[in-house]
C-alpha positions in Angstrom: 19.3 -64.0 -8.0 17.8 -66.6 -9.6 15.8 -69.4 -7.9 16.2 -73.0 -7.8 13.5 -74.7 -9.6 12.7 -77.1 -6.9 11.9 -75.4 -3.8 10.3 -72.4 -5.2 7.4 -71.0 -3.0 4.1 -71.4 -4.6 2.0 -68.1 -5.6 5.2 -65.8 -5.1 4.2 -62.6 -6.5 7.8 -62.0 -7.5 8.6 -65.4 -9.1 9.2 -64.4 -12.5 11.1 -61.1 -12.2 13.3 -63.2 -9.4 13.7 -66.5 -12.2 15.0 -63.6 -14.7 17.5 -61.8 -12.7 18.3 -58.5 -11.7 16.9 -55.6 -14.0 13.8 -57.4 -15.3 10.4 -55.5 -15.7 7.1 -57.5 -17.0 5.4 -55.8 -19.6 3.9 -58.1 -21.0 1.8 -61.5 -19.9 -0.9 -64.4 -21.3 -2.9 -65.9 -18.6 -3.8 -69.4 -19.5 -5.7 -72.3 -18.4 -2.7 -73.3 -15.8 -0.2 -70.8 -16.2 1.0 -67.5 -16.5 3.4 -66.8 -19.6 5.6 -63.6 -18.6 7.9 -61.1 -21.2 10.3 -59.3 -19.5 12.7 -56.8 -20.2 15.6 -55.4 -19.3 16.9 -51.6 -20.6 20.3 -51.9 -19.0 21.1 -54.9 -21.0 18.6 -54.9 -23.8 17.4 -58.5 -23.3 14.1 -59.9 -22.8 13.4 -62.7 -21.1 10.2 -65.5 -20.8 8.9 -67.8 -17.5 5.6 -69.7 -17.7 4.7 -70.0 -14.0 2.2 -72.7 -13.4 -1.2 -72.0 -11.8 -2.4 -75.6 -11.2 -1.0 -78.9 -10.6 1.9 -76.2 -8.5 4.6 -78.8 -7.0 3.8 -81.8 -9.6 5.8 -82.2 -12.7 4.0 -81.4 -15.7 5.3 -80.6 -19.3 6.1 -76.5 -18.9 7.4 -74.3 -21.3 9.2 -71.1 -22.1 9.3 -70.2 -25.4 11.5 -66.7 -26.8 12.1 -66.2 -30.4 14.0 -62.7 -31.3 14.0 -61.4 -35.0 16.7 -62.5 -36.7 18.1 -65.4 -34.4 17.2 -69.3 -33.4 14.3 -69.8 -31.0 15.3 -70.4 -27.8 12.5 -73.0 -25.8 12.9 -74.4 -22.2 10.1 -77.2 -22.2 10.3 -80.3 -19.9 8.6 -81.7 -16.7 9.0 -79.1 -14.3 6.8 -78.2 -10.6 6.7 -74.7 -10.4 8.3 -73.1 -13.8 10.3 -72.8 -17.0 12.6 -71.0 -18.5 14.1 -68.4 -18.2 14.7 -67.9 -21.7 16.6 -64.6 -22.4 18.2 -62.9 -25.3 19.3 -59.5 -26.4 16.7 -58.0 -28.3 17.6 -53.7 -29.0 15.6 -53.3 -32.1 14.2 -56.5 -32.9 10.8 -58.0 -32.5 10.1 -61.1 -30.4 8.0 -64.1 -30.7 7.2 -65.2 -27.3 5.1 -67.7 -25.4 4.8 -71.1 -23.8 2.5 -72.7 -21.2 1.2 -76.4 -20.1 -0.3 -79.4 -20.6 -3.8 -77.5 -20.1 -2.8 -74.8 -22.5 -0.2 -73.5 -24.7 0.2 -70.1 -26.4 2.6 -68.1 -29.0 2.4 -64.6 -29.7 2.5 -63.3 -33.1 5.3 -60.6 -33.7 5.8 -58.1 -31.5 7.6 -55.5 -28.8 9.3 -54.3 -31.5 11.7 -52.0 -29.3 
């Protein structure tokens, strides 16, 4: 079930799989200068999905992002002012490689091709 942006409890250990939904596995993440960029996937469905949890300034809007790009389709990018988190961005991705990424105001980051599945 996904949680509500607002509200979220701060350092949740489970935040991202919980923002992505039933199914979801990290495997991948980017730990940056105040946040945590997360790739998920899910085998049932064949989607992965990207949070950027925030690591400082946790409960104050910030510009946060989410960034997904799958091989062959339009970039999908949740980026605004948010306290806790953004995204999820999800797509179905059997087969394809991903561009993924996001962050902060402190730091941003995007991956280069990859999790070719």
């Amino acid at each position: 079930m996904t949680r509500p942006r607002e509200g979220v409890e701060p350092g949740t250990p489970w935040l991202h799989s919980a923002v992505c939904g039933s199914g979801y596995s990290v495997v991948d993440h980017k730990a940056l200068t105040g946040s945590t960029v997360y790739l998920l996937w899910n085998s049932s469905s064949g989607r992965n999905c990207v949070v950027t949890v925030k690591t400082t300034s946790v409960g104050t809007k910030t510009r946060t992002g989410a960034y997904l790009y799958v091989q062959g389709s339009s970039p999908i990018d949740d980026t605004d002012s948010y306290a806790y988190y953004a995204g999820p961005v999800s797509a179905p991705a059997v087969g394809k490689c991903v561009q993924w990424g996001g962050g902060t105001n402190n730091q941003w980051w995007y991956s280069g091709w990859s999790h070719c599945s």
